[in-house]
C-alpha positions in Angstrom: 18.8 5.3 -4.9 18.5 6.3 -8.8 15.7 8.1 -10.3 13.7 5.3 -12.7 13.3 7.6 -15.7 16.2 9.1 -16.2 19.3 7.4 -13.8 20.5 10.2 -12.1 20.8 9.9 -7.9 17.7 10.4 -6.0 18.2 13.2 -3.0 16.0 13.2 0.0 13.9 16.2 -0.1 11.2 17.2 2.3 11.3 13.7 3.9 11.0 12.4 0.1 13.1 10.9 -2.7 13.5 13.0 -5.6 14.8 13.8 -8.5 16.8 16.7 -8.8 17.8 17.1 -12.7 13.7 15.6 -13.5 12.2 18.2 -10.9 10.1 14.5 -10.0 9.5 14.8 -6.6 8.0 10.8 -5.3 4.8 10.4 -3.9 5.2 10.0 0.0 3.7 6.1 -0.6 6.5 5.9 -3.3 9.0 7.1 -1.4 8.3 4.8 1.0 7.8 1.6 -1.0 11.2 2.0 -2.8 13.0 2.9 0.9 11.7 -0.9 1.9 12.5 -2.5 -0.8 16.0 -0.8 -2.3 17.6 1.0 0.8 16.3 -1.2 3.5 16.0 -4.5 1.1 13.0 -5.5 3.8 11.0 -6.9 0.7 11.0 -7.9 -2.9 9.0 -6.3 -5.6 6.1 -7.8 -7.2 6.5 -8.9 -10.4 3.5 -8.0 -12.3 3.5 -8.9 -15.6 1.9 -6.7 -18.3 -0.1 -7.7 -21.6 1.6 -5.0 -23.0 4.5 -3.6 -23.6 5.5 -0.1 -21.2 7.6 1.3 -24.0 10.1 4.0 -22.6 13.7 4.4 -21.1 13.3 3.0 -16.9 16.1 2.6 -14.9 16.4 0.7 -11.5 16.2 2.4 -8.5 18.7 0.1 -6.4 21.4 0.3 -9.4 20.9 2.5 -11.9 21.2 -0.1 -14.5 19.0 0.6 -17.7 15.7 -2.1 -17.7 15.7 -4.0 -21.0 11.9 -4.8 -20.8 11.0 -8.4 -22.1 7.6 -9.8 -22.6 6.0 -7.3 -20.1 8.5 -7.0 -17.5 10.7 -4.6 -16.3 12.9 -6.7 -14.4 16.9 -5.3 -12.8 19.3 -7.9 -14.6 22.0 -7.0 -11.5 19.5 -7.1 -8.1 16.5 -8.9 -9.6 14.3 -6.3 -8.5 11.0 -5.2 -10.8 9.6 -2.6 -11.3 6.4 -3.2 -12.9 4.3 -2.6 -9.6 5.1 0.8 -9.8 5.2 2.0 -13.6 1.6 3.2 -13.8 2.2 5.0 -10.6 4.8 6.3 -12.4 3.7 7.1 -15.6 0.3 8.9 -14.2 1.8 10.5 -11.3 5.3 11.3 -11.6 5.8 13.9 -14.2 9.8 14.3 -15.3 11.2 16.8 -17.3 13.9 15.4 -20.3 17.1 17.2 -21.3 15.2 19.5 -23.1 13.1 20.4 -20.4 10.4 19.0 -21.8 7.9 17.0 -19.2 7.4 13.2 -20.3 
């Protein structure tokens, strides 16, 4: 699995995915909800569309590929997979530091 804010491979730490590079740890309920639906491809995502727009850089955890988001969705262009179920999860939650070890 890829980390969605920056790419880079997810590691299991701790009985969790994380991100190594990010110091982003996932929630245990995160952890789990991307195992189902990107590892063991037991369900599909919801795809929640937003009245907004995210804004950001998100990557898909099955592939890696970057999200292009369009009309409120954050949707994989390779597996199909969105990820808008999860971004304010995400975004409140999941702390990740940039390359200049900045948190964002």
């Amino acid at each position: 699995m890829f980390c969605p804010k920056c790419g880079e491979s997810l590691d299991q730490v701790d009985g969790v995915w994380a991100c190594r590079r990010g110091e982003m740890p996932l929630s245990g309920h995160l952890s789990a909800e991307f195992t189902e639906i990107y590892v063991l491809k037991i369900r599909a995502s919801e795809p929640h569309r937003a009245t907004f727009q995210w804004g950001g850089t998100w990557y898909c955890p099955g592939c890696g590929v970057r999200f292009e988001e369009q009309a409120g969705m954050m949707t994989c262009d390779q597996c199909g997979q969105s990820l808008n179920e999860f971004l304010f999860e995400l975004v409140e939650f999941h702390p990740h530091k940039d390359v200049n070890g900045k948190w964002r």
